[in-house]
C-alpha positions in Angstrom: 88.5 81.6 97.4 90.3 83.9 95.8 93.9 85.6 95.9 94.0 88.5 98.8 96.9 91.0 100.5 97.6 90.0 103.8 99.3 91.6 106.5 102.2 90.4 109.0 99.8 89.6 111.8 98.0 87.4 109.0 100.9 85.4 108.0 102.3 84.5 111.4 99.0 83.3 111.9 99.8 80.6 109.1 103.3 79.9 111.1 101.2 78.8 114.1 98.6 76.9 112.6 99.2 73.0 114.1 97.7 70.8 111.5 97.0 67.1 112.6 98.2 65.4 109.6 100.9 67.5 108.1 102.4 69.4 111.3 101.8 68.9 114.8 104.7 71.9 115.8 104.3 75.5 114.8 105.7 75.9 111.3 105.8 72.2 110.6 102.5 72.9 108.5 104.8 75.3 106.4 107.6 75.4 103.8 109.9 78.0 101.9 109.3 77.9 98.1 110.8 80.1 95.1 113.9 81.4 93.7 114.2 84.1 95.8 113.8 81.5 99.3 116.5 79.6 97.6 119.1 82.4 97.2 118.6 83.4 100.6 119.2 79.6 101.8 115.5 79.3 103.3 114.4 76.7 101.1 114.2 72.8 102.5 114.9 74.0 106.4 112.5 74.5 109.0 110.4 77.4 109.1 111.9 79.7 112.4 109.1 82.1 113.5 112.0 85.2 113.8 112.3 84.9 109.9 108.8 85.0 109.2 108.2 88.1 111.2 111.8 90.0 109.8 110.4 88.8 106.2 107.3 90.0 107.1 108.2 93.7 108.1 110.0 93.9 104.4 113.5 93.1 105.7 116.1 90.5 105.2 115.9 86.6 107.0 117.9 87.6 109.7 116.3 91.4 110.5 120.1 93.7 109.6 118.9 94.9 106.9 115.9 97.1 105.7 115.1 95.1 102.0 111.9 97.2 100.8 108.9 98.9 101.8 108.3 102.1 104.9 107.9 101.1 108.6 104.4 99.9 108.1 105.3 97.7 105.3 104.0 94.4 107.6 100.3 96.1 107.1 100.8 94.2 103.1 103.0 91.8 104.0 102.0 89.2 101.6 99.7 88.1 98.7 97.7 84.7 99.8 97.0 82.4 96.9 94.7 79.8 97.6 94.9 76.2 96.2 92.4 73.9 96.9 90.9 70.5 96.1 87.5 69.0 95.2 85.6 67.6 98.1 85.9 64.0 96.9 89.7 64.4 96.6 89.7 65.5 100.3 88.0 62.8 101.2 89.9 60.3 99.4 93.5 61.8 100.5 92.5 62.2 104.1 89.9 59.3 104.8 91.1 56.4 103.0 94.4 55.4 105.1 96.2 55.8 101.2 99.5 57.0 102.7 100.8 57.6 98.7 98.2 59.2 97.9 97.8 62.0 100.5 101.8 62.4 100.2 101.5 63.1 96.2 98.1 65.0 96.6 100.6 66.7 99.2 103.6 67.4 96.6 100.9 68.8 94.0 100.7 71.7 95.9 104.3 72.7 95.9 104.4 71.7 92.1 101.6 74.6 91.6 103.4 77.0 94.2 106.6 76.5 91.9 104.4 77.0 88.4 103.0 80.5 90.1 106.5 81.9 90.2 106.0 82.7 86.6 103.6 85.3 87.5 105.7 87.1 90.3 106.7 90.5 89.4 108.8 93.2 90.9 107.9 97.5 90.0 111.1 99.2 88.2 111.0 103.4 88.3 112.9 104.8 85.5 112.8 108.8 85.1 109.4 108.7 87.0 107.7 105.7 84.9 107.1 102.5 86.9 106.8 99.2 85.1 106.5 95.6 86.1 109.6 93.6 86.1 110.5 89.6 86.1 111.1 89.0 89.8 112.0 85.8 92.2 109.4 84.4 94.7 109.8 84.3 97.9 106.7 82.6 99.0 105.8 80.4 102.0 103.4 78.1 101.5 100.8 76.3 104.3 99.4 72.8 103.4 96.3 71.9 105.9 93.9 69.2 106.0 91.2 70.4 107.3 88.3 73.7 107.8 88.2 75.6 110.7 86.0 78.2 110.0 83.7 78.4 113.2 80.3 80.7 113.9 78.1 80.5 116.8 77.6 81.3 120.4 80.2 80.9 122.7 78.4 77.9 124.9 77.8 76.2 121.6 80.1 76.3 118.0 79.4 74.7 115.0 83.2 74.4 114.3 83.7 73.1 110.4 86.9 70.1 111.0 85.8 68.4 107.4 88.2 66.8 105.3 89.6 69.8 103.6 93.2 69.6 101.6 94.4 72.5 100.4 97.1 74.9 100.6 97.8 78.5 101.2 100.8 80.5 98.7 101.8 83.5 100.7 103.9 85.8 98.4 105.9 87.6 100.4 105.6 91.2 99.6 109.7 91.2 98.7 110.8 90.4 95.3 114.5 90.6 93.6 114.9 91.8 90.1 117.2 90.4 87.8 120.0 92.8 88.7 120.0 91.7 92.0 118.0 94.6 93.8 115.0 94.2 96.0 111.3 95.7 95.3 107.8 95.1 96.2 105.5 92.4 94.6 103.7 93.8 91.8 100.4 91.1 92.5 98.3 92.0 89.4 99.6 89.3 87.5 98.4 86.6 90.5 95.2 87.6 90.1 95.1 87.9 86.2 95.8 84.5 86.1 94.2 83.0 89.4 92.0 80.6 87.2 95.2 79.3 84.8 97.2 78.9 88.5 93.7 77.0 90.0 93.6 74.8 86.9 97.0 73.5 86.8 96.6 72.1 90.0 93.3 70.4 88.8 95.2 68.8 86.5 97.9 67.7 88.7 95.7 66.2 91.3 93.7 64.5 88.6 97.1 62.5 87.3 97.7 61.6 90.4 94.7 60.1 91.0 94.7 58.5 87.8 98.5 57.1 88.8 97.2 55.5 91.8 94.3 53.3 90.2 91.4 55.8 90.9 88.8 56.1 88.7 87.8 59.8 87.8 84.7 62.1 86.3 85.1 65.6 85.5 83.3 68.5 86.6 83.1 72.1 86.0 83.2 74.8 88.2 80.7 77.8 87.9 83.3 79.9 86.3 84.6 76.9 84.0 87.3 75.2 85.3 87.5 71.7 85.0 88.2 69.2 87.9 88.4 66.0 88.9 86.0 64.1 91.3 87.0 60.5 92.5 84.2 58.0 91.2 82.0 55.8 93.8 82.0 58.8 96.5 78.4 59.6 96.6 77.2 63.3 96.4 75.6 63.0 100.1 79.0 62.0 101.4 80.9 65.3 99.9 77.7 67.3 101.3 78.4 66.2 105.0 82.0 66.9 104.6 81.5 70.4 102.5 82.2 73.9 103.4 78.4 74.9 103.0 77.8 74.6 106.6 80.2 77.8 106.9 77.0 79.8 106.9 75.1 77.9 109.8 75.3 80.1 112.9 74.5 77.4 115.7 73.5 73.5 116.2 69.6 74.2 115.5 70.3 75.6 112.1 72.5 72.9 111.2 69.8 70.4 112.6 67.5 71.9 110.2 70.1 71.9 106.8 71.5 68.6 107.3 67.5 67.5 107.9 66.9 69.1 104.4 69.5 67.9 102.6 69.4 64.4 103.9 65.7 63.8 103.8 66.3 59.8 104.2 67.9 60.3 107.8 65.8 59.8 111.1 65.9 61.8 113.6 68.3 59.9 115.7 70.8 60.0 112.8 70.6 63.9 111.8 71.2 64.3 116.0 74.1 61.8 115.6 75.7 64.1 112.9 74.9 67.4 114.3 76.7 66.0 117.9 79.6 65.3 115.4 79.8 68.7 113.8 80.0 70.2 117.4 83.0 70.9 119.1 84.6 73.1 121.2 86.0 76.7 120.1 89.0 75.4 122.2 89.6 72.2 120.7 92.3 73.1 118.8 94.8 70.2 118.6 92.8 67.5 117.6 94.6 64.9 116.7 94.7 62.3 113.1 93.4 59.4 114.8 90.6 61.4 116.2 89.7 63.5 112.9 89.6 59.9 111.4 87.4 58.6 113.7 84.8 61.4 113.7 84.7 61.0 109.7 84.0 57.9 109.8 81.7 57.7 112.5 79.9 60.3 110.2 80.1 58.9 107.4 79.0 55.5 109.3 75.6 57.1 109.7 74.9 57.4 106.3 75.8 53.6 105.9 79.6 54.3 104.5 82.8 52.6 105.4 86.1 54.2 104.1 87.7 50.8 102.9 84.9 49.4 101.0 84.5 53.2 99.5 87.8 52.9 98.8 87.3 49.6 96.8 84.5 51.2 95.2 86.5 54.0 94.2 89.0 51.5 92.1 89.6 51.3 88.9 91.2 54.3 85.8 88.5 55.1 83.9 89.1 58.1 81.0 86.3 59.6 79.7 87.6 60.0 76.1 90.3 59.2 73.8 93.9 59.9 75.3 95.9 62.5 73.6 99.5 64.0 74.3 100.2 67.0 75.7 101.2 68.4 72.3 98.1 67.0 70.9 96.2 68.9 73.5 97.8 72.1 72.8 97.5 72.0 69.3 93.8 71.5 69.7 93.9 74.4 72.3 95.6 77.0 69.6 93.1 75.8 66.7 90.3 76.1 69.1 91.1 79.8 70.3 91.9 80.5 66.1 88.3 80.3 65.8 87.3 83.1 67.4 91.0 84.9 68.1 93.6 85.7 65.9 96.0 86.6 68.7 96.3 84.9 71.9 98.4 84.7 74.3 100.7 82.0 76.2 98.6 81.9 79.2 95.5 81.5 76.9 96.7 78.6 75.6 97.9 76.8 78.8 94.3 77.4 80.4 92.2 75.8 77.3 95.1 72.6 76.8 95.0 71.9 80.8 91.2 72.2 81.0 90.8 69.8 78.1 93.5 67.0 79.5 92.5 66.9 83.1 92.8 63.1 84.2 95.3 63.1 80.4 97.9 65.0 81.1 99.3 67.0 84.1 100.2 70.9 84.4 103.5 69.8 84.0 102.9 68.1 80.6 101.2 70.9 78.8 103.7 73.4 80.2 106.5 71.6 78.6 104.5 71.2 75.8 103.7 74.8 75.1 107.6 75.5 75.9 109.0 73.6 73.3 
């Protein structure tokens, strides 16, 4: 997933998305974050619909007054970040009954919305030339639990409900500049830096994880970024729950990819799993309890109970020797000497968090390369 402009429509979408775990009311799911949701008082109250929409359309919280952007401004009303998780995370936030855990899984995605801010910028005209500008965030960002992407017929959807935490940083398409005025978000630096904003959450999920008595292995992504997965979940487990049925069109397909990835099932157990994928196009306020029961009665068929996984999954196990944050940043800045004889800040926080996820978290090696 990666970072996209969004219109109004798009982001009042993400105001009335009910979520079972983290917001049963529309806008509960949501929060106000950045500088810019501070100054205008936003940040820590309820998210009101009205503001969304006045924000949306480029003008102040309370609709009086135009801020930036022409009459269509709501058309790029936003730039949506994505933030997301490894499956086993998901699976251990939502499926365990660890109330800690899922609440400080929870917080690492505000912690990452708040690191982002760095890259807002605002456009400045002077005699003709426009430049990018330091600007304040004003960002609303939408934590869910779950997948609902859904394909299929109408009589019959295969409706994805898997255990899915992650979160969605909508920068509003309104920034202030350092002398107070208003512009539109200058985006280029979200997406330059997409992968260093992706890893720092990595890397606060892993501590967390490691804080709480989990044991950890790391993983890297196809494009290099290192992650945590949470040790005893087994692979067929994060299948079941993964986003790869997004591309099955109805229940006979999925029949045939579940039968093919999970050659040890019967019959009577791939049936019992494809019943379980299948819901309604309509069921849309699902409950906790019931999302809890339906994964484990999934994860039941393949012989799994969440406690004794849980038990399984015990135990903080690092891979190598532990190192500081500075530590890890000075062997970041002698690594990228090898090759580079200029680098840049950005540079440096990507190669010191990849190397200390489960060591350090995003927090660590930022305060390490600050001081």
């Amino acid at each position: 997933m990666k970072p996209m402009k969004i219109s109004g429509k798009k982001l009042v979408e993400y105001y009335y998305q009910k979520d079972a775990f983290f917001g049963k009311e529309n806008g509960e799911a949501c929060q106000w974050v950045g500088y810019l949701a501070q100054k205008m008082g936003l940040e820590g109250k309820p998210v009101d619909f009205e503001q969304v929409a006045n924000l949306a359309a480029g003008y102040d919280k309370d609709g009086e007054n135009k801020l930036v952007g022409k009459e269509d401004h709501s058309k790029n009303a936003a730039t949506d970040l994505p933030i997301t998780l490894s499956k086993s995370i998901s699976v251990a936030g939502l499926c365990f009954g660890d109330e800690k855990l899922l609440n400080e899984l929870k917080q690492t995605f505000k912690n990452t919305a708040e690191f982002s801010e760095r890259f807002i910028e605002g456009r400045e005209t002077i005699d003709g030339v426009t430049r990018r500008v330091e600007g304040d965030m004003l960002g609303l960002l939408s934590i869910h639990s779950v997948s609902r992407a859904t394909k299929g017929s109408e009589s019959e959807k295969v409706t994805a409900i898997d255990p899915h935490l992650h979160g969605h940083l909508c920068a509003i398409n309104t920034v202030q500049k350092a002398d107070g005025t208003f512009s539109t978000l200058e985006n280029k630096a979200i997406f330059t830096n997409q992968k260093l904003i992706q890893q720092f959450e990595n890397n606060e999920a892993a501590m967390v994880l490691v804080n709480n008595d989990y044991g950890i292995k790391l993983k890297a992504n196809e494009v290099g970024m290192i992650h945590a997965e949470v040790r005893g979940i087994p692979e067929e487990l994060n299948f079941l729950f993964s986003s790869s049925h997004n591309a099955i069109k109805n229940a006979k397909d999925l029949r045939v990819d579940i039968s093919n990835r999970l050659p040890n099932l019967n019959p009577k157990q791939v049936d019992n799993l494809v019943q379980l994928q299948i819901k309604s196009a309509k069921n849309t306020d699902i409950t906790q309890a019931e999302l809890e029961a339906n994964w484990q009665k999934a994860a039941g068929v393949l012989g799994i109970d969440f406690k004794q996984l849980q038990e399984n999954s015990r135990g903080n196990v690092i891979e190598h020797e532990k190192m500081t944050a500075a530590e890890h940043v000075t062997v970041a800045i002698t690594d990228i000497n090898k090759n580079e004889s200029k680098f840049t800040t950005a540079e440096v926080l990507y190669n010191a968090m990849k190397q200390s996820v489960g060591q350090c978290s995003g927090k660590e090696i930022l305060t390490a390369v600050q001081v």
